[in-house]
C-alpha positions in Angstrom: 68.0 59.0 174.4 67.2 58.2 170.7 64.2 58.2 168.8 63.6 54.5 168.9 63.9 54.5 172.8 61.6 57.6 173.2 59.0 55.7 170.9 59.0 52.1 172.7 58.4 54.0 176.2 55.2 56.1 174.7 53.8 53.2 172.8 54.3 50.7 176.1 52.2 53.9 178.2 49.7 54.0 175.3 49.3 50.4 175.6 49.8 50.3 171.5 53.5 48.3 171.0 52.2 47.0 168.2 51.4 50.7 166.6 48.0 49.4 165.6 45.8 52.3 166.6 49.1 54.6 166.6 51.7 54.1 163.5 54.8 54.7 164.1 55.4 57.5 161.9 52.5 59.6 163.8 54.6 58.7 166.8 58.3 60.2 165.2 56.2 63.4 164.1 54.7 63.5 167.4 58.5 63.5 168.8 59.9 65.7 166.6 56.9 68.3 167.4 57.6 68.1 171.4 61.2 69.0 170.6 60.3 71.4 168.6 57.9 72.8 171.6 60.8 72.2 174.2 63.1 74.4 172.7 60.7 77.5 172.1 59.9 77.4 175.5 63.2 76.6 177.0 65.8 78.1 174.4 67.6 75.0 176.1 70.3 73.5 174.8 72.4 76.4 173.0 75.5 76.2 170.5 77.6 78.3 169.6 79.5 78.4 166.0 81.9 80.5 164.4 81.5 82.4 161.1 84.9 83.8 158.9 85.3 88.0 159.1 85.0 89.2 155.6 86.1 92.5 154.6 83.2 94.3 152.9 80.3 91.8 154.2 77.9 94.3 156.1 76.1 91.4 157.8 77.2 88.3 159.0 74.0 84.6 158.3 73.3 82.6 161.2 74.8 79.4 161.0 72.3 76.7 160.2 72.5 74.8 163.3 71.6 78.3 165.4 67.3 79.2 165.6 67.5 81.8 167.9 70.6 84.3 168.4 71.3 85.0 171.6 74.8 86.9 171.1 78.1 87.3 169.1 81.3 87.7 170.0 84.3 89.3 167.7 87.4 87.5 168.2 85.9 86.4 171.8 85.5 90.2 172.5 81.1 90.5 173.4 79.5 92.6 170.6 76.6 95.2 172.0 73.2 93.9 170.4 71.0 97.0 169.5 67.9 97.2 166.8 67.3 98.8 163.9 65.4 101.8 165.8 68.0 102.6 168.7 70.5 102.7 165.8 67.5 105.2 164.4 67.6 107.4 167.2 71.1 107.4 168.0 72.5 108.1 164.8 69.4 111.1 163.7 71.7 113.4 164.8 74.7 111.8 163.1 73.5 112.1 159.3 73.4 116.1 158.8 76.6 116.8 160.1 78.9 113.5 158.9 77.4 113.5 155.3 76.5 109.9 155.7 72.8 108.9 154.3 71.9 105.8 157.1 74.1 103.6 159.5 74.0 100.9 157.7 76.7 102.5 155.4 79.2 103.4 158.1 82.4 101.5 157.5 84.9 100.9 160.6 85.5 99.0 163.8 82.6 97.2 164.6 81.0 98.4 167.5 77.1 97.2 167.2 75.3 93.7 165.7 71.4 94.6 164.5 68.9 92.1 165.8 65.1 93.1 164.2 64.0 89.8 165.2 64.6 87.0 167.6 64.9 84.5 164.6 66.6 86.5 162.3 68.9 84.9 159.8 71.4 88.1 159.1 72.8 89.8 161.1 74.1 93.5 160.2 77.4 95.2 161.4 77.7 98.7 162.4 79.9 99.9 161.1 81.5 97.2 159.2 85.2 96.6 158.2 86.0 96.9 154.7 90.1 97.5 156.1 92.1 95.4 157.6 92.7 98.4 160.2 89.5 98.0 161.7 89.7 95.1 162.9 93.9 96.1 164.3 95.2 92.8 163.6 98.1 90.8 161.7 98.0 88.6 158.6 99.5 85.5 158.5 103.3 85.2 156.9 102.2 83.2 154.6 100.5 85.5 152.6 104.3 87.9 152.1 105.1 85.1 149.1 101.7 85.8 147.8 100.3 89.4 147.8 96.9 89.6 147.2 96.1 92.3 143.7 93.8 94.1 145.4 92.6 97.8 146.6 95.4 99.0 148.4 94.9 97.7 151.8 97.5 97.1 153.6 98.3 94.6 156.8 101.6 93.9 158.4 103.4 90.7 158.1 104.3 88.4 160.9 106.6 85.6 161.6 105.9 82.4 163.2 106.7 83.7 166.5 104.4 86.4 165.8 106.8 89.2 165.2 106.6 91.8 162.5 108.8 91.1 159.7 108.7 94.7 158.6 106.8 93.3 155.1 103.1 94.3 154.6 101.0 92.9 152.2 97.8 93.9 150.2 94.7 92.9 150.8 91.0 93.1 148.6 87.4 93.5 149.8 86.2 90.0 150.2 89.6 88.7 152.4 89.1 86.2 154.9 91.3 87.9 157.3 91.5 85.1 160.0 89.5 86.4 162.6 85.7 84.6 163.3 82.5 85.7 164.7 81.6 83.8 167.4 77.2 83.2 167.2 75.8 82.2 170.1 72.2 80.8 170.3 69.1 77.8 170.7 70.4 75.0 168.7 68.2 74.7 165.4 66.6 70.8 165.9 65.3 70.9 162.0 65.9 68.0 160.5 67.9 66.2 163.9 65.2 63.4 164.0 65.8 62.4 159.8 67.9 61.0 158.2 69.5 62.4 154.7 66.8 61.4 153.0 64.1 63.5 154.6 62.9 60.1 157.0 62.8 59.7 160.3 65.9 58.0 161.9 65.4 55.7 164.2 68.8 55.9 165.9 69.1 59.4 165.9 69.4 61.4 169.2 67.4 63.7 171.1 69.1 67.2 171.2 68.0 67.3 174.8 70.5 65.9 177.5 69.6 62.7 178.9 68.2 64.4 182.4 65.4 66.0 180.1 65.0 64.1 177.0 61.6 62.1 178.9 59.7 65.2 178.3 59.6 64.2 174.9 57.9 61.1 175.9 55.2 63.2 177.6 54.6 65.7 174.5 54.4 62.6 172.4 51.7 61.5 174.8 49.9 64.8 174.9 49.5 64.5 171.3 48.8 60.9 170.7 45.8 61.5 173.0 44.6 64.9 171.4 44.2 63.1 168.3 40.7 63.5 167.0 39.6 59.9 166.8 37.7 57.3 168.9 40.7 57.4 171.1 41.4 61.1 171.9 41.1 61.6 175.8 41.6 65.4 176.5 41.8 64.5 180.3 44.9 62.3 179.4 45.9 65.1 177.1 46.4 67.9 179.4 47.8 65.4 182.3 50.8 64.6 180.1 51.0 67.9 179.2 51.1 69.1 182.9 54.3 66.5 183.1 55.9 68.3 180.2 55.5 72.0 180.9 56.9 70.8 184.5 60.0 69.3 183.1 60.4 72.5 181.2 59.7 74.9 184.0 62.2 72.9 185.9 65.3 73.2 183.3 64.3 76.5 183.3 64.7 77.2 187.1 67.9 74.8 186.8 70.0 75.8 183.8 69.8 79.5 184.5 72.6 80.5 186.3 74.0 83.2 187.7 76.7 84.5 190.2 75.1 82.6 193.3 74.3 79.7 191.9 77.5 77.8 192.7 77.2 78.2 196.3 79.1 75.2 197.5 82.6 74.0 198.6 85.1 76.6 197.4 82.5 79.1 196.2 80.7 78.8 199.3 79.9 82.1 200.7 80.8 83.3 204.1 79.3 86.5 205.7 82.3 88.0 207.9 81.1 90.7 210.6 84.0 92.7 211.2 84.6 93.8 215.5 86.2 97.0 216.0 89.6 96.0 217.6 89.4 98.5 220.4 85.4 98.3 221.3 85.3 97.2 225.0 82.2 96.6 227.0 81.0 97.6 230.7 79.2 94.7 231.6 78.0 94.9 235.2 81.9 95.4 236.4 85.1 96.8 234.8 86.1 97.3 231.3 87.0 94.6 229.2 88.5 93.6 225.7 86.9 91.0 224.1 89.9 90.7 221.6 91.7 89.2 224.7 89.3 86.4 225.2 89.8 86.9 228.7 87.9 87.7 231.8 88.6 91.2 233.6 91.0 91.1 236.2 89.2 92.0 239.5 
């Protein structure tokens, strides 16, 4: 659903087409706040977006389109997502004896990404790779006619079919070395409802799918009638609010799912009781196996 759409259905409930007691561009920002709302409450819809590997970047910045992280993957391998403080306590007893000052100088495989905060916009590695070891993986071939002037590091060289050639080749702080980070999070709406110029587009589309996108109509509502003006009905308000936070609840009890929540045809579950083969029963008269599906012989 675009904007236009979302604003003809709240103007024709507000009984204002015309956008005489309304304007229109109250109405957009009234939009644009309700998706804004939606998506705090919901971290529905997320996207996901890859970011180069760097050697000698100790943090890696949340792509624009991502507002909340909600993980990262190395090379599609999951990262563990720990804080500032558990990387505190962990590593106390690490300083004395390694010589290093903090964690966040520890250079290696990268086995931990800090998150301080839900919104954060970098990320720091621990440890991070500064060699092309760390991170146990091949250049590309085409980098044999064109060593990189660098520090020393060195990777192995590999054909097309992906065998080594026997070649290695040097490579600098600051390489793109081919592999991504995967960032996985709440979509970022900012700016989704403008156009390049910073106004509101009339055709652009809700970042909500079209099963949800009429809760925008109802925050648009909500706020149209909280307005403080000869108009604003706080009854109205909080009834088109109710709708919205419903709509929310509901995506959140819907898109949530889990192991058993694809519980029909093939991945229908059965519950099998298993009957000891050799169990027989005395039932008023002789003994008799049930695995026979037969009646005693008298």
């Amino acid at each position: 659903m675009n904007l236009t759409e979302i604003i003809t259905r709240a103007a024709r409930l507000l009984q204002d087409t015309s956008y005489r007691r309304w304007e229109l561009q109250e109405l957009y920002a009234y939009v644009e706040d309700a998706q804004q709302e939606w998506l705090r409450l919901t971290e529905y819809p997320q996207v996901q977006s890859d970011v180069p590997v760097v050697l000698g970047e100790s943090s890696i910045a949340v792509p624009t389109n991502i507002s909340v992280v909600k993980n990262v993957r190395l090379q599609g391998m999951q990262m563990k997502v720990q804080t500032s403080l558990g990387l505190d306590q962990y590593y106390a007893s690490e300083h004395v004896a390694s010589g290093i000052e903090s964690w966040k100088s520890l250079t290696g495989t990268p086995l931990y990404i800090v998150q301080d905060e839900r919104s954060a916009q970098q990320l720091r590695i621990v440890p991070y790779p500064t060699e092309i070891h760390h991170l146990q993986t091949l250049v590309s071939a085409t980098s044999a006619s064109n060593p990189i002037e660098g520090n020393g590091l060195l990777a192995f060289v590999v054909d097309a079919d992906g065998e080594e050639t026997g070649q290695m080749v040097e490579l600098s702080a600051g390489t793109d070395t081919g592999w991504v980070w995967t960032v996985e999070g709440v979509i970022d709406s900012t700016n989704t409802l403008r156009a390049g110029d910073g106004s509101y587009d009339p055709n652009a589309l809700s970042v909500l799918p079209a099963m949800y996108a009429e809760a925008l109509v109802y925050g648009c509502l909500e706020r149209a009638y909280y307005k403080e003006n000869e108009l604003r009905n706080l009854n109205k308000s909080q009834l088109w609010r109710s709708k919205f936070l419903q709509i929310a609840n509901d995506c959140q009890r819907r898109e949530g799912l889990n192991g058993l929540s694809n519980n029909t045809g093939v991945n229908r579950q059965f519950m099998s009781l298993p009957f000891p083969r050799k169990t027989r029963f005395r039932s008023g008269g002789p003994l008799w196996n049930p695995q026979t599906l037969a009646p005693p012989s008298s």
